[in-house]
C-alpha positions in Angstrom: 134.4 91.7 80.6 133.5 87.8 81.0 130.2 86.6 80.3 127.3 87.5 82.6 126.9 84.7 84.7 123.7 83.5 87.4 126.5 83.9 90.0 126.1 87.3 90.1 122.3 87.5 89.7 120.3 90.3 90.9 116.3 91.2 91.1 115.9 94.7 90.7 112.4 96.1 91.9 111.1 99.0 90.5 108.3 101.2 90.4 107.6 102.2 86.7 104.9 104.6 85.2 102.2 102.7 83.2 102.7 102.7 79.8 103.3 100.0 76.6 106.9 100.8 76.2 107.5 100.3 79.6 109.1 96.7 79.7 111.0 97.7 76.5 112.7 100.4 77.7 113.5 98.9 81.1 115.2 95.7 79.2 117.0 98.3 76.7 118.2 99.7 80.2 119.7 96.5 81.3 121.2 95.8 77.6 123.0 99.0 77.5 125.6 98.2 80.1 125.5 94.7 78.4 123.3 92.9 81.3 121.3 89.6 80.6 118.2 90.0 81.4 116.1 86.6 82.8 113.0 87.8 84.0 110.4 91.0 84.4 107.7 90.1 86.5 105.2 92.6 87.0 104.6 92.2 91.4 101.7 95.2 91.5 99.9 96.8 89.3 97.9 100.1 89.7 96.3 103.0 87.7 99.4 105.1 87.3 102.2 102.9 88.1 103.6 99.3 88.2 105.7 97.7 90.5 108.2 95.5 88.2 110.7 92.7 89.4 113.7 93.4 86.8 116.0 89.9 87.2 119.0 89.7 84.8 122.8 88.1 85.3 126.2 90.3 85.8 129.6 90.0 85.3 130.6 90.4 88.8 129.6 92.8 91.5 130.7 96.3 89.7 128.5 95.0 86.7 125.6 94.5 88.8 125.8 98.3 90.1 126.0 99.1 86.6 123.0 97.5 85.8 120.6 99.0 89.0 122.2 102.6 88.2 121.0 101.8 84.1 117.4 100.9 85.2 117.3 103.9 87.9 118.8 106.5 85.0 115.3 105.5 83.3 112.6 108.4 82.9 109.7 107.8 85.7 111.3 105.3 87.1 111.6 104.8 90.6 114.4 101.8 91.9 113.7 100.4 95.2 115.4 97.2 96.7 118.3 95.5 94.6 118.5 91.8 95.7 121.6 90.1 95.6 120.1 86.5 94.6 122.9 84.2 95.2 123.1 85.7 98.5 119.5 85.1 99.2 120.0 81.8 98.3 122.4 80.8 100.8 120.3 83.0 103.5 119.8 80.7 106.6 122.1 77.6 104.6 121.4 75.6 102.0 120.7 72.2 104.6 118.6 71.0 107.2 117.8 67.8 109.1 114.6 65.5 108.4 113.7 63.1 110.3 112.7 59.4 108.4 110.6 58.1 110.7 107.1 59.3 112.0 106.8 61.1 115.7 102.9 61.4 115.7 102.2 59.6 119.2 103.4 57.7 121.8 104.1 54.3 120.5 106.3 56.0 117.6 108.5 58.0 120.2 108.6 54.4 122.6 110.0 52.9 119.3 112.2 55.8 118.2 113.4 57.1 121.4 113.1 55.9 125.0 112.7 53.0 126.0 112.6 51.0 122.6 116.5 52.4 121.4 117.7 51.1 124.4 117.4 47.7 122.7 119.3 49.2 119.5 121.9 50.6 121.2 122.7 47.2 123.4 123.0 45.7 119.8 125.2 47.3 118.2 127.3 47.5 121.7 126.9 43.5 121.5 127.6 43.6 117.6 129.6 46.7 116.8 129.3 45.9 112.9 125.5 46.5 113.3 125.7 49.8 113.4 126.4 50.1 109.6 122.7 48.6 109.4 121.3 50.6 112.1 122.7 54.4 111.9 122.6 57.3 109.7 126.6 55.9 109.5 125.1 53.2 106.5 124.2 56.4 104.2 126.0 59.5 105.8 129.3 61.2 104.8 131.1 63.7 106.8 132.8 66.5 104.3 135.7 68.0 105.7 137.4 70.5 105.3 139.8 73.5 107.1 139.1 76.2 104.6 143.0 76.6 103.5 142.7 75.7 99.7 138.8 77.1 99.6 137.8 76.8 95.6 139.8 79.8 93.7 140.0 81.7 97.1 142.8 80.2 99.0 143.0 80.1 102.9 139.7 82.3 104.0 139.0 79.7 107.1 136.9 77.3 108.3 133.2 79.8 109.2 134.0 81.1 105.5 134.2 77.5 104.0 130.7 76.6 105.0 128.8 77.2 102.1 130.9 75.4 99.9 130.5 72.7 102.1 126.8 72.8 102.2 127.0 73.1 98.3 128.7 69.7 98.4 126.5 68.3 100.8 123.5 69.4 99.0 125.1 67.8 95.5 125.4 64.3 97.0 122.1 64.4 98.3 120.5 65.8 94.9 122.2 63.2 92.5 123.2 60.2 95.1 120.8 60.6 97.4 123.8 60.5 100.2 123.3 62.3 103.8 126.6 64.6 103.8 127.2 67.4 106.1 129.3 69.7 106.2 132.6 69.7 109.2 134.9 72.4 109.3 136.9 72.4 111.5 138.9 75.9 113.3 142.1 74.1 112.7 144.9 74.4 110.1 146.8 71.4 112.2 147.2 67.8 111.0 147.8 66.2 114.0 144.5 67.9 115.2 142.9 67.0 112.2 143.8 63.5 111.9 142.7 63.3 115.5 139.1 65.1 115.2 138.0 62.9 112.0 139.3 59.9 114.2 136.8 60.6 116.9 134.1 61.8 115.1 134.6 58.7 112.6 131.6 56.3 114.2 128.9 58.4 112.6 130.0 58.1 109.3 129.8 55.8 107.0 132.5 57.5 104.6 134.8 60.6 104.8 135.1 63.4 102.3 138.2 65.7 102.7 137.3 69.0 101.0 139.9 72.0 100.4 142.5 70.9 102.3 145.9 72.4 100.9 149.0 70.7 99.7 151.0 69.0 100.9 149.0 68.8 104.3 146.0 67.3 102.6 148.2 64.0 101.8 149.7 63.4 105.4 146.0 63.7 106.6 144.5 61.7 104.1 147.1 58.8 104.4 146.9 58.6 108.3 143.2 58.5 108.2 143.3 55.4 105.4 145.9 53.5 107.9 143.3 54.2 111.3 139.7 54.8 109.9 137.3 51.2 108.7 135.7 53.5 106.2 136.5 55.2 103.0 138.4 58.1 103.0 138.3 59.9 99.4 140.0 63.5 99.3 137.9 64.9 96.2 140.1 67.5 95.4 142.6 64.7 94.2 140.7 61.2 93.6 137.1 63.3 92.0 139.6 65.6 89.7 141.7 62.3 88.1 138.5 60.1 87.9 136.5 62.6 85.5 139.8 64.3 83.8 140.6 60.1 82.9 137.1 60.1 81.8 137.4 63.1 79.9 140.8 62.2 78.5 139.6 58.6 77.3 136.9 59.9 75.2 139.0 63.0 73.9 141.6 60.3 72.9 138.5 58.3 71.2 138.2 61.4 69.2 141.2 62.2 68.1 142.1 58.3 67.8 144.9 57.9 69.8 146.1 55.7 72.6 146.5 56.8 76.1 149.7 54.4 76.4 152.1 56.2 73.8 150.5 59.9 73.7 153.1 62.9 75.5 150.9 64.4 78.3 151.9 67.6 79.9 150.0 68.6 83.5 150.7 72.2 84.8 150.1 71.7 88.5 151.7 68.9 90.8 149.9 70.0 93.8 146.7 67.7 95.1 144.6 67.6 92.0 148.0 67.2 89.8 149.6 64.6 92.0 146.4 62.5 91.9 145.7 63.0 87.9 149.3 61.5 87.5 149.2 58.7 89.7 145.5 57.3 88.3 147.0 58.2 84.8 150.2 56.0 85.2 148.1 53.1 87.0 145.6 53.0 83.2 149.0 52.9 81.7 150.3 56.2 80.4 153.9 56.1 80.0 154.9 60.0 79.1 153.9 62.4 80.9 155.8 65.3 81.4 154.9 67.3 85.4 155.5 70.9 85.3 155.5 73.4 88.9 156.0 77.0 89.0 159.6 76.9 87.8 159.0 74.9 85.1 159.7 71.3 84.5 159.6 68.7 87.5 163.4 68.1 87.9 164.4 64.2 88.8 166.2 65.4 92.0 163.2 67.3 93.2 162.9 65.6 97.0 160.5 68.9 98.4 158.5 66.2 99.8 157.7 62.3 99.3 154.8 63.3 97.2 156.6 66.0 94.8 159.4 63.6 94.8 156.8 60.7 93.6 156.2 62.9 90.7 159.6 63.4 89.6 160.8 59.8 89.7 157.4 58.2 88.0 157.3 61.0 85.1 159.6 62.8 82.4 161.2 59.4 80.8 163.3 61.9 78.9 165.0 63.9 81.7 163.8 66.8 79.5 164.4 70.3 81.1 163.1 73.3 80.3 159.5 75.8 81.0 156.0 74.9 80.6 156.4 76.2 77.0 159.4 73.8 76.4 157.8 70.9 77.6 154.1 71.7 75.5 156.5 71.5 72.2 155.1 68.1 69.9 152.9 67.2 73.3 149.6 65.5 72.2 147.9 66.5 75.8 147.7 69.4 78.3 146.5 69.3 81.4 146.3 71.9 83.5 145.5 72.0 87.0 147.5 75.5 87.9 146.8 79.4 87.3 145.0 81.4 85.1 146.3 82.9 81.7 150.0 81.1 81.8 149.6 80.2 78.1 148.4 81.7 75.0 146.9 80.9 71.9 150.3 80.2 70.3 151.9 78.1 72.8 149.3 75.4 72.0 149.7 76.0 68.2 153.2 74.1 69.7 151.5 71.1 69.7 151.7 67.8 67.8 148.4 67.3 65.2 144.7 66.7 66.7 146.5 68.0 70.3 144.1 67.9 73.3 143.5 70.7 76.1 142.2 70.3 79.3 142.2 74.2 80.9 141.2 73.2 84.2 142.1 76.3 86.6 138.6 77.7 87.7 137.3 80.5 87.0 140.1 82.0 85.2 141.2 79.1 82.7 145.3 78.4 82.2 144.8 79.4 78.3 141.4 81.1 76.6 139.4 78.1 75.5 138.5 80.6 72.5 142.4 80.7 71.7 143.1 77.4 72.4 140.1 75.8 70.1 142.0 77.9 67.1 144.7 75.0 67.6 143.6 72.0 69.4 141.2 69.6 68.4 139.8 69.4 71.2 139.2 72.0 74.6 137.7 71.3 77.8 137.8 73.5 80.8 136.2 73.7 84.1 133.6 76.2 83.1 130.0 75.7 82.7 129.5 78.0 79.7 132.8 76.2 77.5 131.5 72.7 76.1 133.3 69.5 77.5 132.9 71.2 81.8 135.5 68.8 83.9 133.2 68.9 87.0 133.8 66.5 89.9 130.0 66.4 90.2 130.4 63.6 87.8 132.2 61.3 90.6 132.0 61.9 93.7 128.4 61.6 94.4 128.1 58.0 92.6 131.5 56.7 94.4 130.3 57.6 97.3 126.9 55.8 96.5 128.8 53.0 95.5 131.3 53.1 98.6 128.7 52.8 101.2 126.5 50.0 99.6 129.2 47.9 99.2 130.2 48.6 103.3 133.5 49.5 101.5 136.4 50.3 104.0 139.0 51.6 101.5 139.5 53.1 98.0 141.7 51.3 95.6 142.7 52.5 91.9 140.6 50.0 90.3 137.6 51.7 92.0 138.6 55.2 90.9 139.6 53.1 87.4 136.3 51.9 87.1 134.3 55.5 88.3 136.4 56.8 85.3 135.5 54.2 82.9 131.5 54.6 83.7 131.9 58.4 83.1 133.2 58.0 80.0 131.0 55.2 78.9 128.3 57.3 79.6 129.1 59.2 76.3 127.4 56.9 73.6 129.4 56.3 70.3 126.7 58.6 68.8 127.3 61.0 71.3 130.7 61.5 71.2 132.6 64.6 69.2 134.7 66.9 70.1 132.4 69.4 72.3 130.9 66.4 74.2 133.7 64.1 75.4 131.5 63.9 78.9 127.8 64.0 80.4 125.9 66.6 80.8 126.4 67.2 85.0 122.6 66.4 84.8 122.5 63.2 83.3 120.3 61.1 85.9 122.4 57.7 84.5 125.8 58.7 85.4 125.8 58.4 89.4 124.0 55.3 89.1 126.6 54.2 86.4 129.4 54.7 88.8 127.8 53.6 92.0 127.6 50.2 90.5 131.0 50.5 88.5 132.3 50.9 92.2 130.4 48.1 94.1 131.2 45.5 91.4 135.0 46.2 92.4 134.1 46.7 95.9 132.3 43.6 96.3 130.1 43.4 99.2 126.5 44.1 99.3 124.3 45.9 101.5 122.4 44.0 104.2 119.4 45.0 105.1 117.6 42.4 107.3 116.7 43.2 110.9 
């Protein structure tokens, strides 16, 4: 059973008889069936009985039911409503809308609204580059997404991808203090994609594609660069290569190798894969070895442009073979696949002080437990493994960066640099093998990237009226 986690979190309320082994027993309840128990809060108290709020993490959903049935098997003990808490959460979104400036009386609403904006409007109509300075479009980002490659759920659709999206949104607001909102869109086609994010483009100052799937998500990302006069960043490729080339660039540091001679194998060459390649070759990485479902990229792979990319920029030594052939003597695995495609002994493979980045989420291409027996060092996407690979880490600060600098494109050398303020933001003193990257909570790193990104950017906010 995997670890009890807050994603399955529950509040449990109960009405308990009055006694001092009360709370005991209840927790020894919830630790039978192997719960973790965060909280008991007692909500009433009387006489003869207490009402108790009973909070404690599952496993998944079964677990939970487990742990409800446990506290209602207790003596006296009467269970009333079990609350789902991530659901409650989410209850009426995650998002709303605030408005900036004051609405108190009629001279604010003449300035704000009618007839003052009048005057704004005819402005930016006279000067269309004014409306970077001023519109929501200076600090806003539309994230957008379909819903057909939706975290580790596949195609559920675009009413079911919402709350990722508002997750997202919420994130760059929280450590970038970006406007984002969330667009998904009831279409799965690109030409009606392409063409929705074209007209809804003036708004925004920047465009996230979120859980789009492969290959559409390149066609649609590469037609909006060649029409759109703002950034267009598809985070499930550019955020994944920026911190896994952070990530890799201290692991190296630890086990003091160079990125330029070490054998790399990535598992996965759809979006996330095809993007950690093309950022690794551009820092200079010279063997890397792509494996797909069947095994080793073959040269004559031509699926499509982007799989075909792969083959002719990777495997220098026309090596053949399965995933398990191709980790033999390898110095680095990256995976960016399925879960449980490698055991314990496959990395044992490995060349000396070998690296392992187990990136599928939540199930992990090889147990990080298994994996540590072997490798020097083990990251994994997973907040309760050391060394998480989050794309918190980049996105919010390239965005940051992105829209101070009025930046109309993304280049390597920005994604180059994102990566190299990660990384940096591991101290000397920091650095070992169960910290290779910051804490998702470290208040420096979007900062650090915003203004790694606006160096290479260039241009500067303007601000006067």
């Amino acid at each position: 059973m995997p670890n009890p986690s807050p994603g399955y979190s529950i509040t449990v309320r109960v009405t308990a008889p009055v006694g001092a082994g009360t709370t005991s027993t209840l927790a020894g309840a919830v630790a039978s069936v192997k719960g973790a128990m965060t909280a008991l809060d007692v909500v009433e108290s009387h006489p003869d009985h207490m009402v108790i709020d009973v909070t404690c993490d599952a496993s998944d959903v079964e677990h939970a039911e487990q742990i409800a049935s446990a506290i209602a098997d207790v003596p006296g003990v009467v269970v009333g409503k079990v609350s789902d808490r991530t659901f409650l959460l989410h209850l009426g979104g995650k998002l709303e809308v605030v408005p900036k400036v004051p609405l108190k009386h009629r001279d604010d609403l003449s300035r704000a609204y009618t007839p003052g904006v009048a005057r704004v409007c005819t402005a930016i109509a006279e000067n269309p580059e004014d409306v970077r300075r001023l519109t929501i479009k200076r600090n806003t980002v539309a994230v957008v997404s379909d819903g057909s490659a939706v975290l580790g759920l596949g195609n559920i659709g675009a009413a079911a991808s919402i709350p990722v999206m508002e997750g997202k949104a919420a994130l760059f607001k929280q450590f970038a203090d970006v406007d984002a909102w969330p667009v998904c869109l009831d279409t799965q086609d690109a030409d009606a994609i392409v063409e929705i994010v074209r007209a809804l483009a003036p708004v925004y100052g920047g465009i996230n594609l979120e859980d789009i799937s492969a290959p559409r998500c390149f066609e649609i990302e590469a037609r909006l660069r060649d029409m759109l006069d703002i950034p267009v960043f598809h985070d499930d490729q550019h955020g994944t290569a920026i911190v896994v080339l952070a990530a890799l660039t201290n692991a190296l540091r630890v086990v003091e190798k160079s990125l330029d001679t070490v054998k790399i194998v990535v598992s996965g060459v759809g979006a996330a894969g095809h993007a950690i390649i093309r950022l690794l070759v551009a820092q200079g990485a010279t063997n890397i070895v792509a494996c797909g479902r069947n095994g080793i990229l073959s040269p004559d792979d031509t699926s499509d442009s982007f799989r075909s990319w792969i083959a002719n920029n990777t495997n220098p030594e026309a090596r053949s073979g399965s995933l398990q052939d191709a980790l033999a003597g390898a110095d680095v695995f990256i995976g960016v696949s399925a879960p449980d495609i490698l055991t314990g002994d496959d990395i044992a493979t490995m060349g000396p002080d070998s690296i392992v980045f187990a990136l599928a989420n939540p199930v992990p291409e090889v147990d990080p437990v298994a994996a540590g027996q072997h490798a020097a060092v083990v990251a994994t996407g997973r907040s309760d493994f050391p060394n998480q690979i989050n794309n918190v880490l980049a996105f919010p600060g390239v965005f940051r960066g992105l829209l101070d600098a009025h930046a109309v494109e993304i280049t390597d050398d920005m994604l180059i640099a994102a990566a190299r303020a990660i990384s940096d933001s591991v101290s000397p003193s920091e650095l070992n093998p169960t910290y290779i990257v910051p804490s998702v909570f470290d208040a420096a790193v979007a900062p650090a990237v915003a203004a790694a990104v606006r160096g290479v950017a260039g241009a500067g906010r303007d601000d006067d009226v």
